[in-house]
C-alpha positions as CSV (number, residue, x, y, z in Angstrom):
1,X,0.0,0.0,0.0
2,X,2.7,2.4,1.0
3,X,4.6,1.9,-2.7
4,X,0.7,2.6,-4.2
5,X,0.7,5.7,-2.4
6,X,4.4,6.3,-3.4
7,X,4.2,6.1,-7.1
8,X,0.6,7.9,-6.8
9,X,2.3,11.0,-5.1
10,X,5.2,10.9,-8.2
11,X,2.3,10.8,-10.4
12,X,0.4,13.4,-9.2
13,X,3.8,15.6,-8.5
14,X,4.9,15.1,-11.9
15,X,1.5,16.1,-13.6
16,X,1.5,19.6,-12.4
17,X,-0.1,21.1,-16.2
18,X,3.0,21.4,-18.0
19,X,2.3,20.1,-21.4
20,X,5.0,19.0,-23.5
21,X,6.5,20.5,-26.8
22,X,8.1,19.9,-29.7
23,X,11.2,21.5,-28.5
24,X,12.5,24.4,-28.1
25,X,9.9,27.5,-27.9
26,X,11.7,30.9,-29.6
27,X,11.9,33.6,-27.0
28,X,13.8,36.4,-28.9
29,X,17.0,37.8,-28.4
30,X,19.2,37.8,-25.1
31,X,19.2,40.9,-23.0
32,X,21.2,43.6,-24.7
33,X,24.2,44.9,-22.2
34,X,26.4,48.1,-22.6
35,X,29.6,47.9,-23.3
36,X,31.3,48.0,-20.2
37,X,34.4,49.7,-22.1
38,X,32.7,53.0,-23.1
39,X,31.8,56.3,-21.3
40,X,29.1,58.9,-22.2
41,X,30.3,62.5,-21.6
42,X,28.3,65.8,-22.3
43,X,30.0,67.9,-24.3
44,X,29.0,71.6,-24.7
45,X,28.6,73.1,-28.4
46,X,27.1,75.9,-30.5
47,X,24.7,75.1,-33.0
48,X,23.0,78.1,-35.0
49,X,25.0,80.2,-32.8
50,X,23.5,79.3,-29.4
51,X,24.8,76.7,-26.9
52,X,24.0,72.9,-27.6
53,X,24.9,69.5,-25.7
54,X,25.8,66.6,-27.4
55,X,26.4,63.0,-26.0
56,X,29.8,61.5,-27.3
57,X,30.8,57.6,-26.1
58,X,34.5,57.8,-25.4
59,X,36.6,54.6,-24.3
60,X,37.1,54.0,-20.3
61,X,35.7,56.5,-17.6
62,X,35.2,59.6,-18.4
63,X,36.6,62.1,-16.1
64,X,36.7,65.6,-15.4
65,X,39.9,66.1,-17.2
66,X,39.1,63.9,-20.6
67,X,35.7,65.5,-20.6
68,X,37.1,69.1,-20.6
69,X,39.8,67.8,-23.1
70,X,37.4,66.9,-25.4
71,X,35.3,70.0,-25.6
72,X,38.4,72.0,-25.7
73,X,39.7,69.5,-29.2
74,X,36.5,71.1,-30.3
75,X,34.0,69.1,-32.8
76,X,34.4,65.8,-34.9
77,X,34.5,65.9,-38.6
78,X,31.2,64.3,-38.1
79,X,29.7,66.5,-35.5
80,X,30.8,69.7,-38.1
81,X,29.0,68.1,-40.8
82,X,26.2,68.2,-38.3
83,X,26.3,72.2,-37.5
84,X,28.3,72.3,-34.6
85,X,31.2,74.7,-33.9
86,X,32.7,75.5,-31.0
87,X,34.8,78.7,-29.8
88,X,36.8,77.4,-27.4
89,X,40.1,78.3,-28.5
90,X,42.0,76.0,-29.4
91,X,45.6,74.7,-27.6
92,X,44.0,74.7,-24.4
93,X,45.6,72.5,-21.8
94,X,43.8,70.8,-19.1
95,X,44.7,70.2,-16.0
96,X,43.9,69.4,-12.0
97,X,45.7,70.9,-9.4
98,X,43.5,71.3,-6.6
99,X,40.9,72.7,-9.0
100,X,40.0,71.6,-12.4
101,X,41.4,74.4,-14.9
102,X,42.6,75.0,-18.9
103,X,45.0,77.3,-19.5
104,X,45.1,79.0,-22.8
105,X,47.9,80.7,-24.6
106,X,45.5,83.7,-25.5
107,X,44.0,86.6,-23.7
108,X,41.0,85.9,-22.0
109,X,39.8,89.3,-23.2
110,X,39.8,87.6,-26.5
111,X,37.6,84.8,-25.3
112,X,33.9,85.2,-26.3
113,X,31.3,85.0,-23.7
114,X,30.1,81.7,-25.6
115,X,33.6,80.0,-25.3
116,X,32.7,80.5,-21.6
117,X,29.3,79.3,-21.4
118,X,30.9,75.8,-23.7
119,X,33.3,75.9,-20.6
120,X,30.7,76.3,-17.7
121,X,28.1,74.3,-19.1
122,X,30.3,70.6,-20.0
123,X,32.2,71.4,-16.4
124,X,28.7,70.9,-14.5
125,X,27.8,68.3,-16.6
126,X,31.2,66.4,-15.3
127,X,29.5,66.9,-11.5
128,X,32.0,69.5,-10.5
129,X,29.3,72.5,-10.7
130,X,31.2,74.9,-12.1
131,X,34.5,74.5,-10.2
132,X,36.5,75.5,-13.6
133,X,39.5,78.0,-13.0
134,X,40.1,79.3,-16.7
135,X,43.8,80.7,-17.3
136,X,44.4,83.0,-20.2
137,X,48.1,84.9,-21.0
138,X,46.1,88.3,-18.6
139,X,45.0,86.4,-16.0
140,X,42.8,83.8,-14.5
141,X,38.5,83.5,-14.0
142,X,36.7,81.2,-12.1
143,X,33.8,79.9,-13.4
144,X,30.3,79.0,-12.0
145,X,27.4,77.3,-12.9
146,X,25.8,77.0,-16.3
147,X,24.2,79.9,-17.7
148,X,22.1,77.7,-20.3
149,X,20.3,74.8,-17.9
């Protein structure tokens, strides 16, 4: 009796309303994963004349210093075909020391108020809210915040 009851509770265990199939049922393609390799930075532009972000992927981690070094190489080829400029002068050399900064080897009275604002704006969107020390050949100016967001 106990081995009828045995194979009766195997039986009824097993039946549990999963039918059978034909093999295996398509389900679609695996989750899609980022590659773990690649960085998104905010990058600061002018497009039609006003300010403009773009997202660029850039290799690693992108960090306050790459980020700023890659507004201050201005455009791609691509992003130019697109409309954007920049005027951020170019030659700028970025650097930590204590603060995040660029130095330029021009005046900063011959920096537009838009080169600034390129400046400011991709600095906050690096989480350091406008902790930028900008360095020209007559002198130094901190800036703050973004005047656009």
């Amino acid at each position: 009796m106990k081995r009828v009851l045995a194979v009766l509770l195997v039986f009824l265990l097993t039946a549990c309303g999963v039918r059978p199939t034909d093999g295996p049922i398509p389900a679609g393609p695996g989750p899609a994963f980022p590659d773990r390799n690649q960085a998104e930075m905010t990058l600061y532009f002018l497009f039609g004349g006003r300010i403009y972000p773009i997202t660029r992927s850039t290799p690693g981690l992108a960090s306050p210093e790459s980020v700023l070094s890659a507004l201050v190489s201005g455009p791609t080829a691509e992003e130019q075909k697109r409309g954007l400029s920049s005027e951020v002068p170019p030659g700028g050399k970025v650097g930590f020391s204590g603060q995040l900064g660029v130095v330029f080897p021009v005046p900063l009275a011959a920096v537009s108020e838009a080169a600034f604002n390129q400046l400011s704006c991709t600095t906050v969107t690096t989480g350091l809210w406008g902790a930028l020390r900008v360095t020209g050949t007559d002198g130094s100016r901190d800036l703050v915040g973004c005047p656009a967001g």
